[in-house]
C-alpha positions, -999 to 999 in steps of 0.1 A, spaced: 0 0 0 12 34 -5 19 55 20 4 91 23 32 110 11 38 87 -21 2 95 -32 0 131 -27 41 131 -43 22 114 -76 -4 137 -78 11 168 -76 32 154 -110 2 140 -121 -10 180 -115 19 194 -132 12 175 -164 -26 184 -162 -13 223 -164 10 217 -194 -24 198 -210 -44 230 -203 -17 255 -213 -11 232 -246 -49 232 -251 -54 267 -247 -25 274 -274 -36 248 -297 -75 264 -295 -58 303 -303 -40 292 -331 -70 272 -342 -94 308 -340 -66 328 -360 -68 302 -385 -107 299 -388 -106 344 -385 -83 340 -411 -108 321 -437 -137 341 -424 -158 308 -409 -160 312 -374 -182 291 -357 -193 288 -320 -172 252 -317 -137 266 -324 -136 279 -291 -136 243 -275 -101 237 -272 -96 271 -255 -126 263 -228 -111 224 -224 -79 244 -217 -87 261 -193 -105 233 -175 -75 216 -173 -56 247 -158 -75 251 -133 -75 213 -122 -40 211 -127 -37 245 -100 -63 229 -76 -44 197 -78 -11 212 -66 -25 230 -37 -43 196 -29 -17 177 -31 -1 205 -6 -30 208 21 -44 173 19 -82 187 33 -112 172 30 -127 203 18 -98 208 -9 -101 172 -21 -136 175 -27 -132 209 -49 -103 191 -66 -125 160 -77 -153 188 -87 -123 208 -109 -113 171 -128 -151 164 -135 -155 197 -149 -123 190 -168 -134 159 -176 -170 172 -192 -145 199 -210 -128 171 -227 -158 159 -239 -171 189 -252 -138 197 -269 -137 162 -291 -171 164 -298 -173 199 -312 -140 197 -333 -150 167 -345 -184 184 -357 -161 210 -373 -139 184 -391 -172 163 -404 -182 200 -417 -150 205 -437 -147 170 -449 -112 167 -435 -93 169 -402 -64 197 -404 -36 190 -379 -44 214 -350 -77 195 -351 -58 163 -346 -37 177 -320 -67 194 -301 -82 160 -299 -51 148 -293 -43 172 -258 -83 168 -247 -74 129 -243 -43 136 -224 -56 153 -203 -94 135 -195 -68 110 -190 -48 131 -165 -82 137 -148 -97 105 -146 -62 94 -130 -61 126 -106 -101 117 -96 -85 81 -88 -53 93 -70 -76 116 -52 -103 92 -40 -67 72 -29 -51 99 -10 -87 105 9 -89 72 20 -53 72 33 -57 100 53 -87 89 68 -70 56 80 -42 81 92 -66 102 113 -83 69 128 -52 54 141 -41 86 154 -74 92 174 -70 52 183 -41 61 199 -46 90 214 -76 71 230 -59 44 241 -34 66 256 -63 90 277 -76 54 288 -42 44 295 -34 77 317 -69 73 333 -64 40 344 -27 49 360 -43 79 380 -73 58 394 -41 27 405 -23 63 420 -52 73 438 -61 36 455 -28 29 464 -23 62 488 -57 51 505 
């Protein structure tokens, strides 16, 4: 089993990656608009690849300062930022594949926007998963240390009742 540390060590590379995704997503989707401005056809889709970018950004940041804080409040958001980077994927593929049935071919920034959004809903699927793993760690973690700390108060108890019976 992993410890802890490992798991929030893996996610804050795992993060890392999911901020190059967005960044690379976010450039692909620019130079996709000055392209599409540049042929006069700009439709509401070509903006995908921006939107999935920034999806992924903002994962990849709320990853990092999970992987930092290790909350239950700040793992919850995190899982909420991959499923909205997730859904942004989604969008992404499916509209600039709409664009590419409308042109009758696939140019390569399409390719590579298509490309990126896989990356990263994989980077997200695998941050949801190291997430949910992390969680559970540090709830084991918290358990054994209010076990001991317990055990020890029941421990003390138990010495100062023998202290107090002996002087009688």
């Amino acid at each position: 089993m992993c410890s802890s540390r490992n798991l929030a060590w893996s996610l804050a590379v795992l993060s890392f990656a999911e901020i190059g995704f967005g960044v690379s997503s976010i450039t692909v989707g620019i130079l996709e608009n000055r392209r599409t401005r540049a042929a006069l056809k700009m439709h509401h889709e070509e903006g995908a690849p921006v939107w999935s970018g920034v999806a992924f950004l903002i994962c990849g940041l709320c990853g990092m300062l999970c992987a930092r804080r290790r909350t239950g409040l700040m793992m919850i958001i995190f899982c909420a930022c991959c499923i909205c980077g997730l859904i942004g994927g989604i969008l992404n593929v499916q509209f600039v594949r709409a664009a590419a049935r409308r042109a009758d071919f696939m140019s390569s920034l399409q390719i590579a926007s298509i490309s990126v959004a896989c990356f990263g809903m994989v980077g997200c699927i695998l941050s949801s998963w190291l997430t949910c793993r992390l969680a559970s760690a540090e709830q084991q973690r918290m358990f054994l240390d209010r076990e001991l700390s317990l055990h020890h108060s029941v421990e003390m108890t138990e010495k100062s009742k023998a202290g107090r019976s002996s002087s009688k």
